[in-house]
C-alpha positions as CSV (number, residue, x, y, z in Angstrom):
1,X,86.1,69.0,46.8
2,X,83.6,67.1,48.4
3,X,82.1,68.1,51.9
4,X,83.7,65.8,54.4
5,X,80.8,66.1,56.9
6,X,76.8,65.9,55.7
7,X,74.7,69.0,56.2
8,X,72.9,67.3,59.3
9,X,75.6,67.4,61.3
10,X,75.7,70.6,62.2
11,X,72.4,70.1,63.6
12,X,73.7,66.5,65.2
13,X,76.4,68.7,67.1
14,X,73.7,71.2,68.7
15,X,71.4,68.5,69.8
16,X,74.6,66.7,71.4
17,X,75.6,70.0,72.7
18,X,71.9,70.5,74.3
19,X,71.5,66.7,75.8
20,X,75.0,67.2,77.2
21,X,73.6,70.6,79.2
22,X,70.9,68.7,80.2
23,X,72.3,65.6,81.5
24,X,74.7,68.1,83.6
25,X,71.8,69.7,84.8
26,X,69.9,66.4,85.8
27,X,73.4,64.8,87.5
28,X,73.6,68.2,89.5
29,X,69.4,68.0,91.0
30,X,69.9,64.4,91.3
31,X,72.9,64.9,93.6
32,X,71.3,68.1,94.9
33,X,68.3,65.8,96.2
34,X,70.7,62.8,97.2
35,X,72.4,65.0,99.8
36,X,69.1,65.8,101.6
37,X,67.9,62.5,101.2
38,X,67.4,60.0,104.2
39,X,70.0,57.9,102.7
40,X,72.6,60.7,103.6
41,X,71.1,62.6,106.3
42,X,70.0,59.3,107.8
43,X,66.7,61.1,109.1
44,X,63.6,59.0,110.3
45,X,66.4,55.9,110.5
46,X,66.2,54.1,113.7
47,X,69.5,53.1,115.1
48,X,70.6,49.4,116.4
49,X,71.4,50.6,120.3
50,X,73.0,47.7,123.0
51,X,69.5,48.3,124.9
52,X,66.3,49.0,122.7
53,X,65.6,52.2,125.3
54,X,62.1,53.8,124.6
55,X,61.4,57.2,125.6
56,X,57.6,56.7,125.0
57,X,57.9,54.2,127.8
58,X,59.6,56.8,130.0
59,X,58.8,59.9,128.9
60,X,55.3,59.3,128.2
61,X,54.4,56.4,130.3
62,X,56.7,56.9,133.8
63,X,56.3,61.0,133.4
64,X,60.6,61.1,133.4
65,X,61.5,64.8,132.5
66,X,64.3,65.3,130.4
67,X,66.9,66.6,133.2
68,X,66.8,63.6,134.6
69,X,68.6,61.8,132.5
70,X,70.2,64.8,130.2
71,X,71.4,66.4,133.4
72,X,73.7,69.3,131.7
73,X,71.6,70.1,129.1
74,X,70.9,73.5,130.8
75,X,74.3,74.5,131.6
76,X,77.0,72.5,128.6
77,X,77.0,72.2,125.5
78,X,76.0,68.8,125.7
79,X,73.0,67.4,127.0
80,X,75.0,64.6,128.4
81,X,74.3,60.7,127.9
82,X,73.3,59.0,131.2
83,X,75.8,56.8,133.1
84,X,74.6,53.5,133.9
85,X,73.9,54.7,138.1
86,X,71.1,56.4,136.4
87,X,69.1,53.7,135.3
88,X,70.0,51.0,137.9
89,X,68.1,54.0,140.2
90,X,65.4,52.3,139.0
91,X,66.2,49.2,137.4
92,X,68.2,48.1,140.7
93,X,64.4,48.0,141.8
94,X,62.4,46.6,138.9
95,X,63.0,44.4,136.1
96,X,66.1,43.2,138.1
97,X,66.2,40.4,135.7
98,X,65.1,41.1,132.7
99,X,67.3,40.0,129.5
100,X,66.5,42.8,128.0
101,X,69.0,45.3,130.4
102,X,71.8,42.5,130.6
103,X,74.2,45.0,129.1
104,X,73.2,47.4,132.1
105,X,73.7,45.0,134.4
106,X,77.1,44.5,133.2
107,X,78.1,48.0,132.6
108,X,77.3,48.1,136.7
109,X,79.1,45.3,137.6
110,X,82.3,46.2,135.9
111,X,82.2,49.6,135.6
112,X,82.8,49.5,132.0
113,X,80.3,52.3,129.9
114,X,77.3,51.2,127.4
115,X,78.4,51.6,124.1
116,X,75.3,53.6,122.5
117,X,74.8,54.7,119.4
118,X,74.7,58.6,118.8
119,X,71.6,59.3,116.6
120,X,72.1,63.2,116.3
121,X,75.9,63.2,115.3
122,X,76.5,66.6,113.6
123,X,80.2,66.6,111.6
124,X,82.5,67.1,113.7
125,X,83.9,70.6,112.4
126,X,79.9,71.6,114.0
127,X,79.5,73.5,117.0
128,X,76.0,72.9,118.6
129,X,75.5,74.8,122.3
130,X,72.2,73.2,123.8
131,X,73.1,75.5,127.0
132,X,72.2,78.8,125.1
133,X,69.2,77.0,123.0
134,X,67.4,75.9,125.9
135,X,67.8,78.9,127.6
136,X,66.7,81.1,124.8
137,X,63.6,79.4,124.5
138,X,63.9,76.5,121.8
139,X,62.2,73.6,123.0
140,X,63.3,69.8,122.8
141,X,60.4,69.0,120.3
142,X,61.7,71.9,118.1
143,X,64.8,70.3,116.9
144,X,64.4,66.2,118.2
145,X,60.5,66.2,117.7
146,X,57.8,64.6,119.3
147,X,60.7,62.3,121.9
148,X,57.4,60.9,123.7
149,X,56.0,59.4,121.2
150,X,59.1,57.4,120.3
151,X,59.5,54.3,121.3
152,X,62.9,53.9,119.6
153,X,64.7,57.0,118.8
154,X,65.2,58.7,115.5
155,X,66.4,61.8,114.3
156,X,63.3,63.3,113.0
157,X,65.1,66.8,111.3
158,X,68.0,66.7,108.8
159,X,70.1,68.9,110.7
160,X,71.7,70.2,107.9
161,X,73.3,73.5,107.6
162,X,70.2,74.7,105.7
163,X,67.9,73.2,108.2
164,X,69.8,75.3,111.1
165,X,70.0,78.7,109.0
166,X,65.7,78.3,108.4
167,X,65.5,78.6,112.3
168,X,68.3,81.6,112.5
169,X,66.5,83.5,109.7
170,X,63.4,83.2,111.7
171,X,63.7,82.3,115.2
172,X,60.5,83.4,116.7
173,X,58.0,80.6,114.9
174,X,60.6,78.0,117.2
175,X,60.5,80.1,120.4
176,X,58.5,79.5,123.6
177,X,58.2,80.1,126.9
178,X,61.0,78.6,129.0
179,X,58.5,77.1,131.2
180,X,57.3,74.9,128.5
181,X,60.7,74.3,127.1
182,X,60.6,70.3,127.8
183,X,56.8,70.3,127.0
184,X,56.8,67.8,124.4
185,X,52.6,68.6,123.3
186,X,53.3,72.6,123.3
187,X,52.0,74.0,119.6
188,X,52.4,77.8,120.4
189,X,49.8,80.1,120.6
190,X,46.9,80.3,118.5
191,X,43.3,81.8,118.3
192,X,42.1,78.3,119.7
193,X,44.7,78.5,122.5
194,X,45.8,81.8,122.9
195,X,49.3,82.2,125.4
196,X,49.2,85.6,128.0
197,X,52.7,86.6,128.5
198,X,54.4,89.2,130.7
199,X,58.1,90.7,131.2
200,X,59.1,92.3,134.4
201,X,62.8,94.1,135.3
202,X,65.4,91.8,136.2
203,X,69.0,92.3,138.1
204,X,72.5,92.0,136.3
205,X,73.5,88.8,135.8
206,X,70.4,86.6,135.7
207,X,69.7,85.5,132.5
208,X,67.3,87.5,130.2
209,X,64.9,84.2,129.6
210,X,64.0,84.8,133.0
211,X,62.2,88.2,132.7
212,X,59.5,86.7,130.8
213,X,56.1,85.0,132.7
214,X,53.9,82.8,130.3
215,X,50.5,81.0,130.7
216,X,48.2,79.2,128.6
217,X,45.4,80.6,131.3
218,X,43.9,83.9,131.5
219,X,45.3,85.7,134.5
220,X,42.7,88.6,134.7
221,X,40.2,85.6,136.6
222,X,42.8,85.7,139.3
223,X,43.3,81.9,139.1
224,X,46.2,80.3,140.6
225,X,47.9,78.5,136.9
226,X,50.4,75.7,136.2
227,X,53.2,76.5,134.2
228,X,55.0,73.9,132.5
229,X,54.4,70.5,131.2
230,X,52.8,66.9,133.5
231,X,56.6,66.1,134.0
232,X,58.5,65.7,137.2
233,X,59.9,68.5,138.9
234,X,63.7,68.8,138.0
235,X,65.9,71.1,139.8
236,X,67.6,73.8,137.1
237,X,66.5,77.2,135.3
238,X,63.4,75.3,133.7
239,X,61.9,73.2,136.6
240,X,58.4,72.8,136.8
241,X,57.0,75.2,139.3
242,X,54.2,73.3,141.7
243,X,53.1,74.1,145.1
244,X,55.2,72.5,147.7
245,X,54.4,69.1,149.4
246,X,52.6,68.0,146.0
247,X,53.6,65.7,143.5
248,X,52.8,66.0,140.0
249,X,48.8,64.5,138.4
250,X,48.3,63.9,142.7
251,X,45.2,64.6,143.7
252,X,46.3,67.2,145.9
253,X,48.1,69.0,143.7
254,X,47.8,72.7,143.8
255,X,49.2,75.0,141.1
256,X,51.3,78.1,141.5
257,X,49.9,81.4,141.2
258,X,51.0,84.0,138.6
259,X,53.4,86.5,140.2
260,X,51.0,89.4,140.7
261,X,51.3,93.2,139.6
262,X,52.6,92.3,136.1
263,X,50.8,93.5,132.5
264,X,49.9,90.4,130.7
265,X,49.7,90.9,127.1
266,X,47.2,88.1,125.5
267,X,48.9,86.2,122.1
268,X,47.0,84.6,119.8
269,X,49.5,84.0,117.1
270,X,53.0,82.3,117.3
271,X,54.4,85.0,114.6
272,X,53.4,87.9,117.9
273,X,54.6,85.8,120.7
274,X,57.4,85.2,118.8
275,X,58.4,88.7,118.3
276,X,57.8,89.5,121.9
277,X,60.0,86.6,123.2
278,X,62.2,87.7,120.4
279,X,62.6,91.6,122.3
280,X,62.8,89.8,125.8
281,X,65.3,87.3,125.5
282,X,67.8,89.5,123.5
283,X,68.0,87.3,120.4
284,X,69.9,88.9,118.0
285,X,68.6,89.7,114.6
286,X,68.8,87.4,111.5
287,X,71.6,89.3,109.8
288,X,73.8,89.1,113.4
289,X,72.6,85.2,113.6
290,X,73.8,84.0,110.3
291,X,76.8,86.6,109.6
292,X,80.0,85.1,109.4
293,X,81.3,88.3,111.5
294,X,80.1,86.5,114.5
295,X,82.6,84.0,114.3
296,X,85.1,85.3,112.0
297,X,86.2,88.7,112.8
């Protein structure tokens, strides 16, 4: 009887059999790579907003710290959006008739809210705490990046679950002084710009973030140092310490000494400062961080 199929079709079969494998394998990376993508994540996109607000202008230019306008951010877990009160403090003053802040000019006038446009929306089954982020010592810049420098905002980082875990696995390359927390220019402590750090004892019930004294200058030349970053003093856990009767880049102003009698270890590495803010602030460990036993017990 005659062979119904040719002797090359066995070998048709396996090369079918392979390019099949592979074209599963290239449909999985190319989906793999399409769910990080921009096009998904929506990362670097800038958003259409009612009023084209730049924090460059504010941040940057006017020297606005972030309290002001994120006033819960310390103590919620949301930073909080504004109400319109907040910019007619200034704008009730200047730029009174600008096109530009029409729709805040109507939101004032009949109480109704600005519809914005939320750039960092995480999915809703998400729950983000900026309250114990700030006041473990992650820093705006570390998740919304360089906010100054923006003139319209964007979400810089992915936010993706695999972003998040990175930081959890290894908190201490994110972690800084609490002082410098809304320091937009801080880069952590190097050779080149090495950070002295001390912890002292502290009572029940203040929080741990507080035991820890920072400064970019070196203490043992018994020089009086400025702790935080050139923006306005805010009042809250992080607000810029100054001397009194001075207003921040015066003339006059006169920086706050170091609290004395305290051993100020000298960093010259992010990876060392890390670990000590790591010991200081009670962070928990990676495997505590990212265990579902936290949460699901």
């Amino acid at each position: 009887m005659a062979q119904i199929f040719d002797r090359s079709s066995n070998a048709l079969a396996r090369m079918s059999l392979i390019l099949t494998g592979l074209m599963i394998i290239a449909l999985g990376m190319t989906l793999d790579e399409l769910q990080r993508s921009p096009w998904v994540t929506r990362q670097g996109q800038r958003a259409d907003q009612p009023v084209p607000f730049s924090h460059k202008h504010h941040v940057e230019g006017l020297g606005l710290q972030c309290q002001y306008c994120h006033t819960t951010v310390e103590e919620s877990s949301y930073a909080g959006i504004p109400p319109t009160k907040t910019c007619m403090n200034c704008h009730a003053q200047i730029w009174t008739d600008a096109q530009i802040l029409e729709p805040v000019r109507h939101s004032w006038a009949t109480g109704e809210s600005i519809t914005w446009t939320r750039v960092h929306d995480l999915p809703d089954f998400v729950f983000f705490n900026h309250e114990i982020h700030v006041n473990k010592g992650i820093g705006c810049s570390s998740c919304h990046g360089r906010v100054d420098e923006m003139p319209i905002m964007y979400m810089q980082n992915s936010l993706q679950m695999e972003w998040c875990l990175n930081c959890h696995r290894n908190p201490g390359k994110n972690l800084r002084p609490t002082s410098e927390i809304y320091n937009m220019a801080w880069t952590g402590a190097s050779e080149l710009k090495p950070v002295w750090c001390a912890a002292q004892d502290i009572s029940g019930g203040t929080p741990t973030a507080e035991s820890v004294t920072c400064t970019e200058q070196n203490p043992d030349l018994g020089q009086g140092v400025q702790m935080a970053d050139l923006s306005p003093p805010v009042n809250g856990l992080h607000a810029q310490m100054q001397a009194p009767g001075t207003q921040i880049g015066s003339q006059d102003a006169q920086p706050m000494t170091l609290p004395a009698g305290l051993h100020y270890t000298k960093f010259t590495s992010q990876a060392a400062l890390g670990n000590f803010l790591i010991e200081h602030y009670k962070i928990r460990n990676p495997r505590e961080l990212t265990s579902c036993e936290v949460c699901h017990r």
